[in-house]
C-alpha positions in Angstrom: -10.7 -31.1 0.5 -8.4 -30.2 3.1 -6.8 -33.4 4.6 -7.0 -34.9 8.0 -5.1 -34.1 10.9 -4.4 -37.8 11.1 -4.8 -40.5 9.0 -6.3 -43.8 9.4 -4.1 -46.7 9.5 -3.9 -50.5 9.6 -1.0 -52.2 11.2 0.6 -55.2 13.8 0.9 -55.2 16.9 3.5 -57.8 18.8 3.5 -58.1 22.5 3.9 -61.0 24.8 0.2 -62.3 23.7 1.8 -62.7 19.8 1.4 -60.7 17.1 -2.4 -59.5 15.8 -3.7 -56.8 13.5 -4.4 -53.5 15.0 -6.2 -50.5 13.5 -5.8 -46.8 14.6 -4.8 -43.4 13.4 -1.4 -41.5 13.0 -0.4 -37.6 12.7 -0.8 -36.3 9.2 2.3 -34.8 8.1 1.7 -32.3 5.0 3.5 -30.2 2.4 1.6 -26.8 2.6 3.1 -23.7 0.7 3.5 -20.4 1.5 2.6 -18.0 -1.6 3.4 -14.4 -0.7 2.1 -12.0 -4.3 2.3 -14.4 -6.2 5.4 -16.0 -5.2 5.7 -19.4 -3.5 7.9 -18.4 -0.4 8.4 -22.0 1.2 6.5 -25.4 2.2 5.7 -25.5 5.7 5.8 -29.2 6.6 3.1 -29.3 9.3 -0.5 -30.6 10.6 -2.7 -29.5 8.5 -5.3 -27.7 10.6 -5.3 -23.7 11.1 -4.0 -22.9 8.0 -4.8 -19.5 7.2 -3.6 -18.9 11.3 -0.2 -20.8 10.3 0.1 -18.1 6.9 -0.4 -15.2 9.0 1.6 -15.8 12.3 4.5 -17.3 10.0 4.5 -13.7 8.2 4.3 -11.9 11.9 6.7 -13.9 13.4 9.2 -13.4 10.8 8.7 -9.6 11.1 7.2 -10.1 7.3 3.9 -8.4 8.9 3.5 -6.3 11.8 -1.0 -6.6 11.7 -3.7 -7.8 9.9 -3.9 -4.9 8.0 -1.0 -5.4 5.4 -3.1 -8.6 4.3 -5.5 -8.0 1.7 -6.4 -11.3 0.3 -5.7 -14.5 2.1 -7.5 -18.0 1.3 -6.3 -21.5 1.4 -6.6 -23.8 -1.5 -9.4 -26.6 -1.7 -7.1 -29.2 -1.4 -5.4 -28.0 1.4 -1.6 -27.5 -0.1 -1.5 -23.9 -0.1 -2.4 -20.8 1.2 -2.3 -17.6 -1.2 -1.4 -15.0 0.8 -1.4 -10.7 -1.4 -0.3 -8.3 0.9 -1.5 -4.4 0.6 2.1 -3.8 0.0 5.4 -5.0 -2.7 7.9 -6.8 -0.4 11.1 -9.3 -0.9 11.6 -12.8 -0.1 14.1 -13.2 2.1 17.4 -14.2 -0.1 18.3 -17.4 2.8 16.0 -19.3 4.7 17.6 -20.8 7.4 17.3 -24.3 8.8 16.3 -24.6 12.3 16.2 -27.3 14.8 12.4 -27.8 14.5 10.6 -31.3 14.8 9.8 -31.6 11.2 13.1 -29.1 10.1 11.3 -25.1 10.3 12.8 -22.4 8.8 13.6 -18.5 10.0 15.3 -15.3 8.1 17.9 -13.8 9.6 16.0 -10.8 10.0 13.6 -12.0 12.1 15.7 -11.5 15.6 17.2 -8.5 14.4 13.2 -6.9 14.1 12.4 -8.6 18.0 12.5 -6.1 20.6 13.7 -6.2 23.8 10.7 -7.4 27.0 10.1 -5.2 29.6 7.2 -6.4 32.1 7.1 -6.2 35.9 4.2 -8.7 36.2 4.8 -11.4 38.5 3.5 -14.7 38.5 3.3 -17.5 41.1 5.1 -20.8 40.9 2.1 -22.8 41.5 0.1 -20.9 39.0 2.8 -21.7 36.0 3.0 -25.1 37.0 -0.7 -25.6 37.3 -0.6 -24.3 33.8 1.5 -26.9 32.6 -1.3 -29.6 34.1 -4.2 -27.6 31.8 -1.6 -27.8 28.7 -1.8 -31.3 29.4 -4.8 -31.6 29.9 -6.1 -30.0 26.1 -4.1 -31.9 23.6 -6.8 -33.4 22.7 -5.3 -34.6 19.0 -2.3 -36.0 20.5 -4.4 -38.2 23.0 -6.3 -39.5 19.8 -2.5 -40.5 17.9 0.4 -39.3 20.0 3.4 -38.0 18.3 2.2 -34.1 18.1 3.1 -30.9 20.3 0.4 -28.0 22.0 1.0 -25.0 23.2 -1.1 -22.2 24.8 -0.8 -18.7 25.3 -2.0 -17.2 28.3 -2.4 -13.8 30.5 -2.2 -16.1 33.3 -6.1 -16.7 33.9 -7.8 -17.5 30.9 -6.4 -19.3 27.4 -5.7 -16.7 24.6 -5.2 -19.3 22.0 -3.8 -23.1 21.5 -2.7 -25.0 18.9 -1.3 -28.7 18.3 1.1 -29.6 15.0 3.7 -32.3 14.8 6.4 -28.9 14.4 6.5 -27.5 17.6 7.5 -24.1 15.9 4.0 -24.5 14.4 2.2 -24.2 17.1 3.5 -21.2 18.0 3.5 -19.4 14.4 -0.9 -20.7 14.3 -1.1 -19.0 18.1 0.8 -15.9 16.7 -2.3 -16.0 13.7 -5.2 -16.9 15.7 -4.2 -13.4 17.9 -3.9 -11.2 14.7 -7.6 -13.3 13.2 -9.2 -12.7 16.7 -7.6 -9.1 17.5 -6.4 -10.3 20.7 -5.6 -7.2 23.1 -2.0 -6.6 24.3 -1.2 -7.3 27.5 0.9 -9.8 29.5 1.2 -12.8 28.2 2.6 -16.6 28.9 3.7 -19.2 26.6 3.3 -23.2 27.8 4.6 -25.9 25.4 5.4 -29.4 24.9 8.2 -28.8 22.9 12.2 -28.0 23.3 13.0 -24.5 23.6 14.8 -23.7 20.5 16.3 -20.4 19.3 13.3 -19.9 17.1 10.8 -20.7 19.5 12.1 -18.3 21.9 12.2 -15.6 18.8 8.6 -16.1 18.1 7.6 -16.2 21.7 9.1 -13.0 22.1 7.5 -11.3 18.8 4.3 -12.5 20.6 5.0 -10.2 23.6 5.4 -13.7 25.9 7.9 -12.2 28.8 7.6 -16.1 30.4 8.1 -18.8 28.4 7.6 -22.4 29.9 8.4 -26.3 28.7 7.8 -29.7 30.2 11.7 -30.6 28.4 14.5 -28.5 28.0 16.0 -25.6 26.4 18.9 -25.0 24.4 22.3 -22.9 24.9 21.1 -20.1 22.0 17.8 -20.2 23.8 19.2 -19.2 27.1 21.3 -16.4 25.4 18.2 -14.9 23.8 15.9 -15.3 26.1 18.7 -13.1 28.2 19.0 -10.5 25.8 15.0 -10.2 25.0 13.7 -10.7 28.5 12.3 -13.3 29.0 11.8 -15.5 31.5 12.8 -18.7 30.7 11.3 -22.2 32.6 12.3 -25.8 31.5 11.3 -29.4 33.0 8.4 -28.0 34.5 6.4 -31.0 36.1 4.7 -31.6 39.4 5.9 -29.2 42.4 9.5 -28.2 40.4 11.2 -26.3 37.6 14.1 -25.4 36.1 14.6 -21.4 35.7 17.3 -20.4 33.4 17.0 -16.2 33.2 15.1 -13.5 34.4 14.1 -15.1 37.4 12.6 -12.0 39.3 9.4 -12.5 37.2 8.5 -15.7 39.7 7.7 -15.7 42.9 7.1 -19.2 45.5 3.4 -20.0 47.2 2.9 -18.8 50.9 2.8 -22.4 51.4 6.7 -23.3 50.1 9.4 -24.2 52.4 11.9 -22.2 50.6 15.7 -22.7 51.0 18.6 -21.1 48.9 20.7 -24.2 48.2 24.8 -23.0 47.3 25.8 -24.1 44.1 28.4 -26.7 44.4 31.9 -26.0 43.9 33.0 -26.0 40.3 35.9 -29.0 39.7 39.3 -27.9 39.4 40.8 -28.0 36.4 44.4 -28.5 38.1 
């Protein structure tokens, strides 16, 4: 039986009223492997909901798979601590996993970049409408309002919700949203990423394998992220909350409300170093 995505727990409680016994539920954190023809790859450590989705965007993200053609048999074990995964095709484990930054420690190839094209989209898209977006991504974590301590993300074409997912790895969420597009055949076309989590290196890798030419974040991104999302074309949006944003490249894809005041602010002067 496949386990919970959180687990029922007993524990105390101390505030100013004293200590007393409390009862709720926490995020399940599980080992799931990855078995690719026979061979286990690696063991995602994730929330264990979406499975097969997690198995299949993992394989597209990492430029493993480019559709859901090269899967011939995929099906997750009772239990819920693998998913076998035979492709229609012979093809090599990647000699080095590396480490990334992820919540719950992800890993990537270095391939994986090198197989991510460059973005080219001249679709524009309101401030208002990608902060508004940030309220509904709010809004629809529904498991972390039940326990905390979990990440969402959606993708969207800007008007309706292509697909969502919440996991205690915030690189998860995105691998199970690259899987539920290849499960549902989502059509191409231009797409938006919103997340709770930090903008790594390999979140901005798999948002660009997904086609997402604006990525946005309630918290910040990194330095490689900036790079990347630079050289991949995307547009790339941090501490996005209220009536502001932060935008850190390609900011020609956004454009202010009617309604704005807007003023071009000089940036200070840089501090000598005299």
């Amino acid at each position: 039986m496949t386990p919970l995505p959180f687990t029922p727990i007993q524990y105390t409680k101390i505030s100013s009223r004293g200590w007393e016994p409390s009862s709720g539920g926490i995020i399940t954190e599980a080992n799931v492997g990855l078995t690719v023809n026979g061979q286990l790859w690696l063991t995602f450590m994730c929330t264990p909901t979406l499975l097969e989705a997690l198995a299949v965007g993992f394989l597209f993200n990492e430029a493993i798979i480019h559709s859901l053609d090269e899967i011939e048999v995929m099906r997750p074990c009772e239990n819920g601590d693998n998913v076998d995964v035979w492709l229609t095709h012979p093809v090599e484990k990647p000699p080095h996993w590396r480490r990334t930054s992820g919540c719950t420690g992800g890993v990537t190839s270095d391939a994986a970049q090198e197989k991510t094209a460059r973005l080219v989209s001249s679709e524009q898209v309101s401030v208002d409408v990608l902060l508004g977006w940030m309220d509904r991504l709010l809004e629809k974590q529904e498991l972390y309002r039940e326990v905390r301590g979990v990440h969402c993300s959606i993708l969207t074409d800007s008007v309706d919700i292509l697909a969502q997912a919440e996991d205690i790895g915030r690189h998860n969420t995105l691998d199970k949203i690259a899987g539920l597009l290849l499960l549902e055949h989502a059509p191409p076309g231009p797409r938006m990423i919103i997340t709770t989590g930090r903008i790594s290196s390999e979140m901005l890798q798999k948002s660009a394998r997904m086609g997402a030419t604006i990525l946005v974040s309630r918290t910040s991104p990194s330095s490689m992220s900036i790079q990347l999302a630079e050289e991949f074309g995307i547009t790339l949006v941090g501490y996005a909350r209220r009536s502001q944003c932060n935008v850190y490249t390609h900011p020609e894809r956004l454009y202010s409300p009617e309604n704005w005041a807007v003023q071009t602010v000089e940036s200070p002067a840089q501090p000598s170093l005299a």
